[in-house]
C-alpha positions in Angstrom: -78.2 130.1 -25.7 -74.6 130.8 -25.6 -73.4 132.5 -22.6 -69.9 134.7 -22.2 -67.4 133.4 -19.9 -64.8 134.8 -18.7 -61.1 133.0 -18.4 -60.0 134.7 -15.1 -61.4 134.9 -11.9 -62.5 138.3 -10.5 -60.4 138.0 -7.6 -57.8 136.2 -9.9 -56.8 140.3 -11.0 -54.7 142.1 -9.6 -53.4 145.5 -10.3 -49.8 146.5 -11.6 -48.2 146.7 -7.8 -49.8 143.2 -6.9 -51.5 144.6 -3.9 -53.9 141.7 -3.9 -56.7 143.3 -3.2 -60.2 143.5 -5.4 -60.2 145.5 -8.5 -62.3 149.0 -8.4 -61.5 150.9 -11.2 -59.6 150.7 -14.4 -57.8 153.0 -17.1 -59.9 154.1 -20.1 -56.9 155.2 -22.3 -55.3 153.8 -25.2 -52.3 155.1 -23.9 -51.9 152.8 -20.6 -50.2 149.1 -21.4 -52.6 146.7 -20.7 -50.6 145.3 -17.4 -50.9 149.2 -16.0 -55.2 149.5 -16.2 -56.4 147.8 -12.9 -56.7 149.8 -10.0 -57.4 149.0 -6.4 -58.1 150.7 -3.1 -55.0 151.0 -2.4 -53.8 152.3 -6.1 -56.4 155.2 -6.1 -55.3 156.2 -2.7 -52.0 157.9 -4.2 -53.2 157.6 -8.1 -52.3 161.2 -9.7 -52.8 161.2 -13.4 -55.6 162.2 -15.2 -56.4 159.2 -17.3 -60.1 158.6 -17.8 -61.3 155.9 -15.3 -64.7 154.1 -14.6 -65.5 151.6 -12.4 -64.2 148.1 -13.0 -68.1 146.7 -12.6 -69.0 149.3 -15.2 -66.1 148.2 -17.4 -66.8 144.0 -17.0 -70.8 145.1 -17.7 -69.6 146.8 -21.4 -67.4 143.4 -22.5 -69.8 141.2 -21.3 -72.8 143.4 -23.5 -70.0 143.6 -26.2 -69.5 139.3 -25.7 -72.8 138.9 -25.7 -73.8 140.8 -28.7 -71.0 138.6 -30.5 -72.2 135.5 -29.1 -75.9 136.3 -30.4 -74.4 136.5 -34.0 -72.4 133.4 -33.9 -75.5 131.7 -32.5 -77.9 133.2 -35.2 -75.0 131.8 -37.4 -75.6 128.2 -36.0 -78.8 127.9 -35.2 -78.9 128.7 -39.4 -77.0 125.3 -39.9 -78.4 123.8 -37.6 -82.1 124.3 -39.4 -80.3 123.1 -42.7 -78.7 120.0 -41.0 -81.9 119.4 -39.3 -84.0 119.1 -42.5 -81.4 117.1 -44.0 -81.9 114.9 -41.1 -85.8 114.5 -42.6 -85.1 113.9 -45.7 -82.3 111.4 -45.4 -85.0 109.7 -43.1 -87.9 110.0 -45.1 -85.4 108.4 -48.3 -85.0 106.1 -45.9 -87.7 104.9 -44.9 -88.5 105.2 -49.0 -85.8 103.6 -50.4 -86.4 100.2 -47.5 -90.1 100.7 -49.2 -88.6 100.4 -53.1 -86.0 97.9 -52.0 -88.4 95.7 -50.1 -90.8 95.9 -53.4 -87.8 94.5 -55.6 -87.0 92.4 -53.4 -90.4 90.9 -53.5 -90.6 91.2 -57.2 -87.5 88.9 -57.5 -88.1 86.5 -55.4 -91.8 85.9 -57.5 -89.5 86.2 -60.2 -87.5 82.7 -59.0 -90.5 81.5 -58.2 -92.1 81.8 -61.6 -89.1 80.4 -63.1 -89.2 77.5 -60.8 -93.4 76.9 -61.8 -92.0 76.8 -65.2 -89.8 74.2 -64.7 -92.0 72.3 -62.6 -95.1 72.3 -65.0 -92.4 70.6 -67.7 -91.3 67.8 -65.6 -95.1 66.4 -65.5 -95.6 64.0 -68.3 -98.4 61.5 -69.2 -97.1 57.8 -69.0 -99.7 56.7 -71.9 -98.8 60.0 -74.1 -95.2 59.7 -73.8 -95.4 55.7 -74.8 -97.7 56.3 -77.6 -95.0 59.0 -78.5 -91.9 56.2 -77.9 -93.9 53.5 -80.1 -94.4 54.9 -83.2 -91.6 57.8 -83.1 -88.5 55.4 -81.7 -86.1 58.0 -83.2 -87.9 61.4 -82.3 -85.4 62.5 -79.2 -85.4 66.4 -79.9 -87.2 68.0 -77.0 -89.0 71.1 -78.6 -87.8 74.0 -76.5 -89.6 76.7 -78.1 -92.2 77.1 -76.4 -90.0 76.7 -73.1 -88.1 80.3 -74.2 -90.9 81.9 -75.6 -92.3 81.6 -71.7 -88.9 82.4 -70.1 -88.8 85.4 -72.7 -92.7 86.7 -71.5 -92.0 86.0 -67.8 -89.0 87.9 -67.8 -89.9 90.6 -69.5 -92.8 91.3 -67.6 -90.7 91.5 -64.0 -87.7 93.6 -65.6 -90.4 95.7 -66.7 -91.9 95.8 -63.5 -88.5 96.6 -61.7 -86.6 98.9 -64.1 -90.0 101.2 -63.4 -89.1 100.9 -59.5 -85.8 101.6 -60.3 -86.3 104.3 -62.5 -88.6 106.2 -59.6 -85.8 105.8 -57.4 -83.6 107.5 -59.6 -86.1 110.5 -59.8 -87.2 110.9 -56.2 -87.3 114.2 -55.5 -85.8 113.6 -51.9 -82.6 113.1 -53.9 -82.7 116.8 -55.3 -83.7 118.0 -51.6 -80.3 116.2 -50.1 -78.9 117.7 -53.1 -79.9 121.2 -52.2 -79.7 121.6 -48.4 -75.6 120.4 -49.2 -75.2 123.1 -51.4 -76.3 125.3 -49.3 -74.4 124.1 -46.0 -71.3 124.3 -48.5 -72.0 127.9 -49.7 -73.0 129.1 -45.7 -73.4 131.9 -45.3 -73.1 133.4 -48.8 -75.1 131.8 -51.1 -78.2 130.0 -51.1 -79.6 127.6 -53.8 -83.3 129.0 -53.7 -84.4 126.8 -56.8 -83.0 124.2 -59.1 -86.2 122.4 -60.6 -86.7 124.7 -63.9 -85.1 122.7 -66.8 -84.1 123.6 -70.7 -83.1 121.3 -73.1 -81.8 123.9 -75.9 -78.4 126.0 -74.8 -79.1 128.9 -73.2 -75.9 131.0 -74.4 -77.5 134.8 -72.2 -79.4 136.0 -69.8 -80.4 139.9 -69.0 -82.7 141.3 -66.5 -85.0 144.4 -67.1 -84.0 147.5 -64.7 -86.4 146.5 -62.2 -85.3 142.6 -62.4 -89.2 141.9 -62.6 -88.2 140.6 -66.2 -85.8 137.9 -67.3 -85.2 136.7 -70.9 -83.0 133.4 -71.8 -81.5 132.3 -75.2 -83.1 128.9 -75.6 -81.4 128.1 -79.0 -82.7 130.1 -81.6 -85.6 131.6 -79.6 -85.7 133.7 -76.4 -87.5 133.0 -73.6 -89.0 135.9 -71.6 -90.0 134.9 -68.2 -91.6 136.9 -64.7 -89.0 136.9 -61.6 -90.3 137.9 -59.0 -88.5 137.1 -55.7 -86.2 134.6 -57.3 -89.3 133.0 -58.5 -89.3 132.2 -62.4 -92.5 131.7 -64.5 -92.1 130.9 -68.0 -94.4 134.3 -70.0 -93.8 133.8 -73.7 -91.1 132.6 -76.4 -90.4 135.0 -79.3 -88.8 133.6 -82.2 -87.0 135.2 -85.1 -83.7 134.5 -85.5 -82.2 131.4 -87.4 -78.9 131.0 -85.2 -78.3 129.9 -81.8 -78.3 133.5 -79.7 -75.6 134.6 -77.9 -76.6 138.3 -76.3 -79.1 139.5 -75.1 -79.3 143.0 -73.6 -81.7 144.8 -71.9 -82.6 148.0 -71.7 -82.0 150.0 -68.5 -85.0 152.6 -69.1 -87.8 150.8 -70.5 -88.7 147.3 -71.5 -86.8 147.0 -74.4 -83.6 145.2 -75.7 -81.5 143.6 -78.6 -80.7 140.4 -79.6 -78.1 138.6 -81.7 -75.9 135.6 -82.3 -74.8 132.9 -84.9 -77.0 134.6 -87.5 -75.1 137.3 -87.6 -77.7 140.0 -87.5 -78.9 142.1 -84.5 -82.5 142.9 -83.6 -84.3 145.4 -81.7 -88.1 143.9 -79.5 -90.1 146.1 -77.5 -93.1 145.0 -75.4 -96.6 145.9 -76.2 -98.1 143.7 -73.4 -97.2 141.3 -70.7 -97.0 138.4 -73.7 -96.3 140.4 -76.9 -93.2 141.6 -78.2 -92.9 144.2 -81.4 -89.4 142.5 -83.1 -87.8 145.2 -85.8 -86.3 144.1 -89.0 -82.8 141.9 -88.7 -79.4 144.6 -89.0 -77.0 142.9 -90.8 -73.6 144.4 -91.0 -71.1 141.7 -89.7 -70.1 138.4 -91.9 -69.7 136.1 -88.7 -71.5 135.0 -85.4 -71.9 138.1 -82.8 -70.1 137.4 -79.7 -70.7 140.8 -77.4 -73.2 143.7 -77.4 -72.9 146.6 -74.9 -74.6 149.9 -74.6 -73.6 153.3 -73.3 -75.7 154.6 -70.0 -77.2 157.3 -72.3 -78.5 154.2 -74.7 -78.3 156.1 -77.7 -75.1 154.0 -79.1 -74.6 150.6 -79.3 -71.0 148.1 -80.1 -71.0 145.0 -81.1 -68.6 142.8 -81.6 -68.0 140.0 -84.3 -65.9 136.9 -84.9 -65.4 138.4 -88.6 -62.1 140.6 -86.5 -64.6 144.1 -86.5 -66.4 146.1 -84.5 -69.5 147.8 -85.4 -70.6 151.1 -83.6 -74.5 151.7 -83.8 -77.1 154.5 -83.2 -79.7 153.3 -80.8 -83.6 154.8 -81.0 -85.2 152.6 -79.0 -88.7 154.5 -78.9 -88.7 154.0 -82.4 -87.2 149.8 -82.1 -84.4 151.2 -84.3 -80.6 150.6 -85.2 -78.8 152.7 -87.6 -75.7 151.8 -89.0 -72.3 154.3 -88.3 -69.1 152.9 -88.5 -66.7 150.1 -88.4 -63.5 149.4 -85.9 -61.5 147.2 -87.6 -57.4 146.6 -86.8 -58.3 143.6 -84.5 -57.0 140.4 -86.3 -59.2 137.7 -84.8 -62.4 137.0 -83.5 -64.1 139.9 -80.8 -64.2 138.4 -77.1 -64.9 140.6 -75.1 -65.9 144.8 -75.2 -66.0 146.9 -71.8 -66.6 151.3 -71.6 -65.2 152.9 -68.5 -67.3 155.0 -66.0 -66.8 158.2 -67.9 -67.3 156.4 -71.7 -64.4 157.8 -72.8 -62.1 154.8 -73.2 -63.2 151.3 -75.0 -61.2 148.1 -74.5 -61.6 145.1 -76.8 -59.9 142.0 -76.6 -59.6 138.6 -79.0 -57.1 136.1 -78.6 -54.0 137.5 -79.1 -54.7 141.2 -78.2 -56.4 144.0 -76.3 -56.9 147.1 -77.9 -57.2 150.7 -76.7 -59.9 152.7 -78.5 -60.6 156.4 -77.5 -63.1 159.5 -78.7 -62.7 162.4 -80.4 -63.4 165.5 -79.9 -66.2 164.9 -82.7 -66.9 161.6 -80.3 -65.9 159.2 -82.7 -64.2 156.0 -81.6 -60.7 156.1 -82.9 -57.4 153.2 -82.2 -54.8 154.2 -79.1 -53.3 151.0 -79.0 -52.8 147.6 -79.4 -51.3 145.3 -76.6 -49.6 142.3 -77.7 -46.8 142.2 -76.3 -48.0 140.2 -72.3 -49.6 137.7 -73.6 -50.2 136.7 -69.9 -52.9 140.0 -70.2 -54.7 138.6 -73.2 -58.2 137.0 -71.8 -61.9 136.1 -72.4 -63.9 138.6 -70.7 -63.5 142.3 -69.6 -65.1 144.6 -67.1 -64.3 147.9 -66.0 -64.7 148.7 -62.4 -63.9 152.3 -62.3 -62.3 154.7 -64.8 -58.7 153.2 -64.9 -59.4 149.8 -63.5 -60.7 146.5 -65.1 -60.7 143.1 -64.4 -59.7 140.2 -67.0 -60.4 136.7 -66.8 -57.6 134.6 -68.8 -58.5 132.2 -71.7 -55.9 129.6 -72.3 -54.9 126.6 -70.7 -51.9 127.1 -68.5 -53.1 130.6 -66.9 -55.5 130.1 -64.5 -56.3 133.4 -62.3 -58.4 136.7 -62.3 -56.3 140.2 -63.1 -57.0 143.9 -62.2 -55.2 145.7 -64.5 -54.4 149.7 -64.3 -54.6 151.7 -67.5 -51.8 154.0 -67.5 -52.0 157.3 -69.4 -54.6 155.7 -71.4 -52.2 154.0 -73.7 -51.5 151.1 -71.0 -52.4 148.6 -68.9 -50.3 147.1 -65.5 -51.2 144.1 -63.5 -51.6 145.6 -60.2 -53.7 142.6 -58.3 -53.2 138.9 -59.3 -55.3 135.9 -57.5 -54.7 132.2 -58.5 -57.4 130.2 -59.1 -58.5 126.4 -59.4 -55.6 125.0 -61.1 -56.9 123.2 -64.4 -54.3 123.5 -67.4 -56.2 120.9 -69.7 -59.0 123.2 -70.9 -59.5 126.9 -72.4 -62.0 128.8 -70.7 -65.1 129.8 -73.0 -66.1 133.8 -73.6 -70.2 134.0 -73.4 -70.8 134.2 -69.2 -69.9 138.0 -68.7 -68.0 139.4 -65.1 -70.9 140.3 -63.3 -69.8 143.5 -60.8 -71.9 145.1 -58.6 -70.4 148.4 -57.2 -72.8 149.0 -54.1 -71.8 145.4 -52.1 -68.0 145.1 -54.3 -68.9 141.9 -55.5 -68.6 140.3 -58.5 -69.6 136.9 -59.8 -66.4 135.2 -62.2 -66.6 132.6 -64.3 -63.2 130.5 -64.8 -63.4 127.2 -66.9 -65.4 124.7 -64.2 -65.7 127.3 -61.8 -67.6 130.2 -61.1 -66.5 132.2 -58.1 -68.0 134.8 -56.1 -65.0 137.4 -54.9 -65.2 140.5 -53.3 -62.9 143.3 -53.5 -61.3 144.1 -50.4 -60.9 148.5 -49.0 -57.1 147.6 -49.5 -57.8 146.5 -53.5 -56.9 142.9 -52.9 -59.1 139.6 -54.2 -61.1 137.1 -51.7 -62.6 134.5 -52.8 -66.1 134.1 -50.9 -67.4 130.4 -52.5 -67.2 128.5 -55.4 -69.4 126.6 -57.6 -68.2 123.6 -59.0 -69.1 122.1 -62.5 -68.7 119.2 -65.1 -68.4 121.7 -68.1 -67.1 125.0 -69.4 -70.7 125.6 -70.8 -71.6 127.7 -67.9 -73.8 130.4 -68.2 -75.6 133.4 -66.3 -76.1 136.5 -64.9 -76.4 138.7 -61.5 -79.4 140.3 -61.3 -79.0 144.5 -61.5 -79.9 144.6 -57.5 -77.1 142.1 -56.8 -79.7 139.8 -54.9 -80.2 136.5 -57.7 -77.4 134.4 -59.6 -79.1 132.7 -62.1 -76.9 129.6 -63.9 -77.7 127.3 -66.5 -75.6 124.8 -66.8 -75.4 122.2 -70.0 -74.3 119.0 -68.5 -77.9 119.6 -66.6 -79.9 121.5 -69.0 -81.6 123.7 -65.9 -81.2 126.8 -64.3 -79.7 127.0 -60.9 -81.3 129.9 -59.2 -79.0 131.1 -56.1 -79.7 133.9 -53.8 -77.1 136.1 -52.4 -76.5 136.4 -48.7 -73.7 138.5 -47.7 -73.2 139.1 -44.4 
């Protein structure tokens, strides 16, 4: 255990008059300079003031409580890499001592393997002296040697052994211990706030969304054109059921935040409504079809009762929600945006709606009959334009940048509701060879000021400091843009799915 120790010597102190003699009592006031606090005998014989004082014992007892209680922390801190480091220790032995086993096994295999092909050569040099001149007599001419036969045995011989040692090999490639080396290294490089807490679920189709149920005991994926709905419970994932409908890849899912209900869209361009009669059935309503092109972003209001969406045929579609009754119904359209909808975001109070494509961000505010109706249209910074949007209060949202030479995360301030200004700017990974792709949304959670960003190969976990300002926690690193998940509503899970790897990465958060 780690122990405080202090630099100077007790009788090392000495008070401001350097009457060299032991220290009794010191200043408690922030208004003495630090070179005026020690007291001894001596001092407090003609010591006046009426500064606070307590004994110098008293006083080297509270810092060494206070050093202690530090030193604790750090060494809770260790000990936790320690553990990890220890178990990597294991592993790395016990591949080890596996991979000498596998090695020593082709090796073995081999070496038959030269011996076979040595038998083979051996068995042809024998020859019968009275076959061979019976052969010489009446076939003087006849000097071919026949080699078939030779290469059909080289062919069965060696394709027995590769056989034999491209399964070894292949074993080796799949050993689990790999993927356990794997994970304790992630987790020493996230310390101390994240922790990979499961990588072995996999999913061949693209999994394009993600959304948890409000009590996070339900998870549904986009697998393709079907959606998978699976238990979580404690960062645990069980596969429930698949429900398929739709005839597109999906690319939102959203669930409700009062019952165990939610909609679903994507390339098919309709939306549809479930809701859950039992722990494996799901009641789908009929396909709403009022967009021409795939359906990039859904969001509801906190009430429920409306629902946006937002289209890659330039519009916006505002809906009535009932989901008691798995229904959509149809209101209006939004439609002076020019390209493709990235992105859709309400502020706290619903009274302001940004949307943004690739050239501009729009302003969209109610009426007083509550009707969503154009403010204005930003075009002119194209340094504002983005991917994704989230507000984080009533005037503040952060954007994440699309193109290829920008490469950093934006708070903007709405001013007068007609506006925005960059007021907080934080540079990212520097990568100018790639756009960034929409579908992984800003994950915020408001309670811990977290959020989890997604920024071409990257996906960043920032917090947002008392004074406003950006600090990047950790970083994920991957081989693609096609990066995709979700924070659970508690803040506790990151779920990933990544489509270089085709599984989820399952990460807890530890913030300390």
């Amino acid at each position: 255990m780690l122990q405080p120790k202090m630099i100077e010597l007790e009788n090392q102190l000495n008070c401001s008059q350097n009457h060299n003699q032991p220290i009794l009592m010191v200043k408690f006031d922030k208004k003495i300079k630090m070179g005026e606090r020690l007291l001894c005998a001596h001092c407090l014989e003609n010591f006046e003031q009426e500064s606070k004082l307590i004994g110098f014992k008293k006083a080297l007892k509270m810092i060494e409580e206070k050093q202690q209680s530090k030193l604790d922390n750090i060494q809770e801190l260790i000990k936790a890499n320690q553990e990890m480091v220890e178990s990597l220790i294991n592993q790395i032995q016990k591949l080890k001592s596996d991979l000498n086993q596998y090695l020593d096994e082709l090796l073995s295999y081999s070496i038959d393997w030269i011996k076979n092909l040595n038998n083979i050569g051996l068995a042809s040099s024998s020859y019968s002296f009275l076959d061979e001149l019976e052969l010489l007599i009446n076939n003087p001419k006849d000097n071919l040697i026949n080699l078939e036969s030779i290469i059909q045995q080289l062919k069965l011989l060696n394709n027995s052994l590769s056989a034999k040692i491209n399964i070894k090999i292949s074993n080796l490639k799949n050993q689990d211990l790999y993927s356990q080396c794997e994970k304790i290294l992630s987790n020493l490089n996230f310390f101390p706030h994240l922790k990979l807490f499961d990588d072995s679920i996999k999913q061949e189709d693209q999994c394009y969304a993600f959304s948890f149920n409000v009590s996070d005991s339900l998870m549904i994926s986009a697998s393709g054109c079907q959606i998978k709905v699976w238990d979580f419970v404690r960062g645990i994932l069980n596969e429930i059921t698949t429900l398929s409908l739709h005839t597109g890849p999906i690319t939102c899912l959203q669930f409700s935040k009062k019952n165990n209900c939610f909609l679903s869209t994507g390339f098919d361009k309709q939306i549809c409504c479930w809701n859950q009669i039992n722990d494996k059935e799901w009641k789908n309503s009929q396909f709403y079809k009022q967009h021409t092109d795939c359906i990039d972003c859904l969001i509801l209001n906190k009430s429920e009762d409306q629902l946006i969406s937002g289209g890659r045929d330039h519009s916006i579609k505002v809906w009535k929600v009932d989901f008691l009754q798995n229904q959509l119904y149809y209101l209006y359209s939004l439609d002076k945006h020019t390209n493709g909808i990235y992105s859709l975001c309400l502020n706290q109070s619903e009274n302001t709606l940004v949307s943004t494509d690739c050239f501009q961000i729009i302003i969209w505010k109610k009426d007083n009959k509550q009707k969503w109706q154009f403010e204005n249209q930003i075009t002119q910074n194209l340094q504002f334009i983005g991917s994704r949007l989230y507000f984080i209060n009533n005037q503040q949202l952060i954007l994440a940048t699309r193109n290829e030479v920008k490469n950093y995360i934006s708070i903007l301030q709405l001013e007068n509701g007609q506006q925005f200004n960059e007021i907080v700017d934080l540079k990212l990974i520097e990568n100018n060879q790639i756009r960034d792709v929409n579908l992984f949304p800003i994950c915020y959670n408001k309670e811990q000021n977290l959020m989890i960003f997604k920024h071409k190969l990257n996906v960043y976990l920032i917090k947002i400091l008392k004074d406003g300002n950006l600090e990047v926690l950790t970083e994920m690193n991957y081989s693609t843009t096609f990066i995709f998940g979700k924070l659970t509503n508690d803040g506790k899970y990151l779920i990933i799915w990544e489509e270089a790897r085709k599984k989820f990465d399952i990460y807890e958060l530890q913030i300390i």
